[in-house]
N, C-alpha and C positions, 0 to 999 in steps of 0.2 A: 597498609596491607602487610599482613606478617608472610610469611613463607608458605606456610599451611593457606592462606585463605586462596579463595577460587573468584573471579570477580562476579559470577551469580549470587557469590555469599552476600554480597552488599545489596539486591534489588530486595525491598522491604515488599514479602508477599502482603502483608492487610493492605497496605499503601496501591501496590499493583493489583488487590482486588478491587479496590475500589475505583479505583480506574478504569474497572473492567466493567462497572458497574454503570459509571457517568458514559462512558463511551457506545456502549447499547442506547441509555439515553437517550443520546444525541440523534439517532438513528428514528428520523419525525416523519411524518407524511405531512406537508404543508409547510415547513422547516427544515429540510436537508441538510444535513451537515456539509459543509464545505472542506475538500480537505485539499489544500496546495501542497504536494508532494515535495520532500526533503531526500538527498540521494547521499547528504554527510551532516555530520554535528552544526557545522556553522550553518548551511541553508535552514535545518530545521531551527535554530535560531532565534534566526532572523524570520520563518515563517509564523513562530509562536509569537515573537514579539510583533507581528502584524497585527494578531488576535485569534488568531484559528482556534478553534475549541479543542481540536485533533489535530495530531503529526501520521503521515502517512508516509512510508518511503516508497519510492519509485525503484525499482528493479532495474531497470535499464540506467538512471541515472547511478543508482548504485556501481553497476559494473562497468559505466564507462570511467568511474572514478578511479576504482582499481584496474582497467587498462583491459580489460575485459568485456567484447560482444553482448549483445543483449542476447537471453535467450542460450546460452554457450555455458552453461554451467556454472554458474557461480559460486556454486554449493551453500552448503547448510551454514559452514562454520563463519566464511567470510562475511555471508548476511547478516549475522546474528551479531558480530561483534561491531557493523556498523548500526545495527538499533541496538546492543548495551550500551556505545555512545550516545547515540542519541535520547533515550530513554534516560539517561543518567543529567541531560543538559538540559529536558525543559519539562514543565509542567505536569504539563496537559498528557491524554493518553496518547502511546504510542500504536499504530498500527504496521504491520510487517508485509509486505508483498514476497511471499515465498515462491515465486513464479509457479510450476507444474512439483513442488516441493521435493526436487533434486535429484530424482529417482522416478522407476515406475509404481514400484510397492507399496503397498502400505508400510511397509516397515521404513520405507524411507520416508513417507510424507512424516511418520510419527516422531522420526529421529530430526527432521527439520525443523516441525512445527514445533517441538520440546525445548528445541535449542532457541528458536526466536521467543518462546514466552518464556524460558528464564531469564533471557538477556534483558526483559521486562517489555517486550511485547502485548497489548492486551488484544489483540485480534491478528489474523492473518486474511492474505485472498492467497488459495488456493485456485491454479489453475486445471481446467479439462483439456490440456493439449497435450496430446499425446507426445511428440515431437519427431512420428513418423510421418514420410509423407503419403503414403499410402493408406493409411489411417490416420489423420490428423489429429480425431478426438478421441480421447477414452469413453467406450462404451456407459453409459448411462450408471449401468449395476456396480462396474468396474473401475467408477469415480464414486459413486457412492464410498463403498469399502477405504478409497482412499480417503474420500471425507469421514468417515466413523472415525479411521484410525487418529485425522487430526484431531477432533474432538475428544478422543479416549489421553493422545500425548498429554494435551493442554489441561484437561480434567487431571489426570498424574500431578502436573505440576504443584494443582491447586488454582489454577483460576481458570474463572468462566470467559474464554476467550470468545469476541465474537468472529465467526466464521466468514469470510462472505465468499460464496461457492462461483466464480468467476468461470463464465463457458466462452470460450470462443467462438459459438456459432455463426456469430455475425461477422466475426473476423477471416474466417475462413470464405468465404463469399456468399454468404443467403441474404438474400434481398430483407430487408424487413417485413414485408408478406411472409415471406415462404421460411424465414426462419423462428418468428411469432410462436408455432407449433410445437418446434422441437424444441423452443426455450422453454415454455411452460413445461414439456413432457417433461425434461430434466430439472427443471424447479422442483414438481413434486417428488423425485426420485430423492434429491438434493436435500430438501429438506429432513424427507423421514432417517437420511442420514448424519443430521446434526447440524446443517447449513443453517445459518440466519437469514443471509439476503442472496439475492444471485443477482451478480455485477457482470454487466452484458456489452461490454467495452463491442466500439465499432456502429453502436446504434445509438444515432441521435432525434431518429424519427421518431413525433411524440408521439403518435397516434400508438404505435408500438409498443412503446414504453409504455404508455397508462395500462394497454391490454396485459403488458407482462405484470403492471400494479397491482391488479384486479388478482392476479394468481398465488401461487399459495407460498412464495416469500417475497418481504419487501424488494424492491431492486433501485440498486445503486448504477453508475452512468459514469462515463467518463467523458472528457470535453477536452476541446482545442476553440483554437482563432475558427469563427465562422459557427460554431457551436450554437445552441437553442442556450438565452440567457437561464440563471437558473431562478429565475419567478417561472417562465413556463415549465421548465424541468419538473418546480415544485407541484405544479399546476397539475401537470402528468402522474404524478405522484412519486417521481424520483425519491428517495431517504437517504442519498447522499452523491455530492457530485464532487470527484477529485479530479485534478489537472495529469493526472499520470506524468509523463515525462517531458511536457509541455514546457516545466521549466527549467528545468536540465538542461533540453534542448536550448532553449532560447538563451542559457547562459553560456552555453560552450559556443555557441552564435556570434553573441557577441565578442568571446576571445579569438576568434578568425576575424571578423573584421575592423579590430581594433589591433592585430597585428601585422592585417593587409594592410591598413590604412598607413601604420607607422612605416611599414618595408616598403610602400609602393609611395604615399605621398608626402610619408614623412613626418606628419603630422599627428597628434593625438586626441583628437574630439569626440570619437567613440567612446572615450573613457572618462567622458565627463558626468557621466547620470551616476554618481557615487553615493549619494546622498542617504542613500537608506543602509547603505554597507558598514558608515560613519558609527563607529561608536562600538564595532563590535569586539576590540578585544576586551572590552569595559563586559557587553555581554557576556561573552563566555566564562569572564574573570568572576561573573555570578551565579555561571549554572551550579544549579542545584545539587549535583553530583561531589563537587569540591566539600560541601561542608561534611559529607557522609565518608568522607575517603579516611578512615585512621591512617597517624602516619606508620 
């Protein structure tokens, strides 16, 4: 890298179009893309070398990384520069969790959404949370407007990022009856504003889910322990089911109880399940990014 370069200069737009292209793909009714959520370079990794078709990052795993609340600001820039790594280390398409995209504006979702897809991001979830408590959601119209503007950012850059318009309806407390309604309303709002899918985190009930299928963009689902496997998901018609911060969590888990263990019994057997961690500086020593870096 000379003096003058910027590290956007290095992400190869035809390479991240095309990415942007396999990544809609994957996006099946009866095949759901699976996507195990990465919150740094080595998780996603070691996720890709699982198999995953897709790299997703988790936002909460992200900021607990950098020492930072979920939901507390992360901002645009911090995001972006942990998917230029990760986008730089593995394959397959990268997708960006730009929580409520760092701002209430359009102008700020634009200035977000711009920064995760040059950092080679091929899609984003933008969130509907307002982060008042008094109004939890943004208004239907006044998410809209923010979704056009991501679509207008990511169009700017040059690729066709996919959207997926992420509502918290069910998170904020509606039963799956009674929120069914108001996710469809905002589906169709969603869509005519450049949304692809609307990802309805909080709702595992299938019956719900299929009804949200049936409407007028695919919908994507998130899961935990106790979750609907994802044959029924598929069943439902889910088009894609990611673990959100399921495994963040379960790994910052086991470093409390593999530190309790060692301060309380002294002992170290928590730390025995390594086996898949094995091998990864040999990984990293081959992402993909290292042969592209001039020196």
């Amino acid at each position: 890298m000379t003096g003058h370069d910027t590290p956007e200069e290095h992400v190869d737009r035809d390479r991240q179009a095309r990415l942007a292209a396999e990544f809609a793909r994957l996006h099946r009714r009866g095949d759901p893309l699976l996507l195990p959520n990465a919150w740094d370079v080595a998780s996603a990794a070691l996720i890709a070398r699982a198999g995953a078709r897709a790299v997703a990052t988790t936002s909460a795993g992200v900021a607990w990384s950098l020492g930072v609340p979920d939901a507390a600001d992360l901002g645009a820039a911090r995001a972006a520069a942990v998917v230029r790594g990760i986008a730089g280390a593995v394959s397959v398409p990268v997708s960006a969790d730009v929580e409520a995209g760092y701002g209430p504006g359009p102008e700020d979702v634009a200035t977000t959404v711009a920064a995760a897809v040059r950092a080679g991001a091929v899609g984003v979830n933008l969130e509907d949370r307002s982060g008042r408590a008094d109004v939890p959601l943004f208004a239907p119209a006044e998410q809209a407007g923010r979704l056009a503007a991501a679509r207008a950012a990511a169009d700017r850059v040059g690729v066709r990022a996919w959207i997926n318009a992420r509502t918290d309806v069910f998170l904020t407390g509606a039963a799956p009856r009674e929120g069914v309604p108001e996710a469809l309303r905002r589906a169709a709002v969603y869509a005519e504003a450049g949304a692809d899918s609307l990802f309805v985190p909080g709702l595992t009930d299938l019956a719900a889910i299929a009804e949200l299928a049936a409407g007028p963009l695919p919908v994507t689902v998130m899961v935990w322990a106790g979750a609907p496997a994802v044959a029924e998901l598929a069943a439902a018609g889910a088009v894609r089911v990611s673990l959100g911060a399921a495994i963040a969590q379960a790994a910052y888990a086991l470093a409390a109880r593999a530190a309790a263990e060692m301060l309380t019994a002294g002992t170290y057997d928590t730390t025995a399940e390594d086996a898949e961690a094995r091998g990864l500086n040999d990984l990293l020593a081959a992402r993909p990014d290292r042969a592209q870096v001039r020196p």
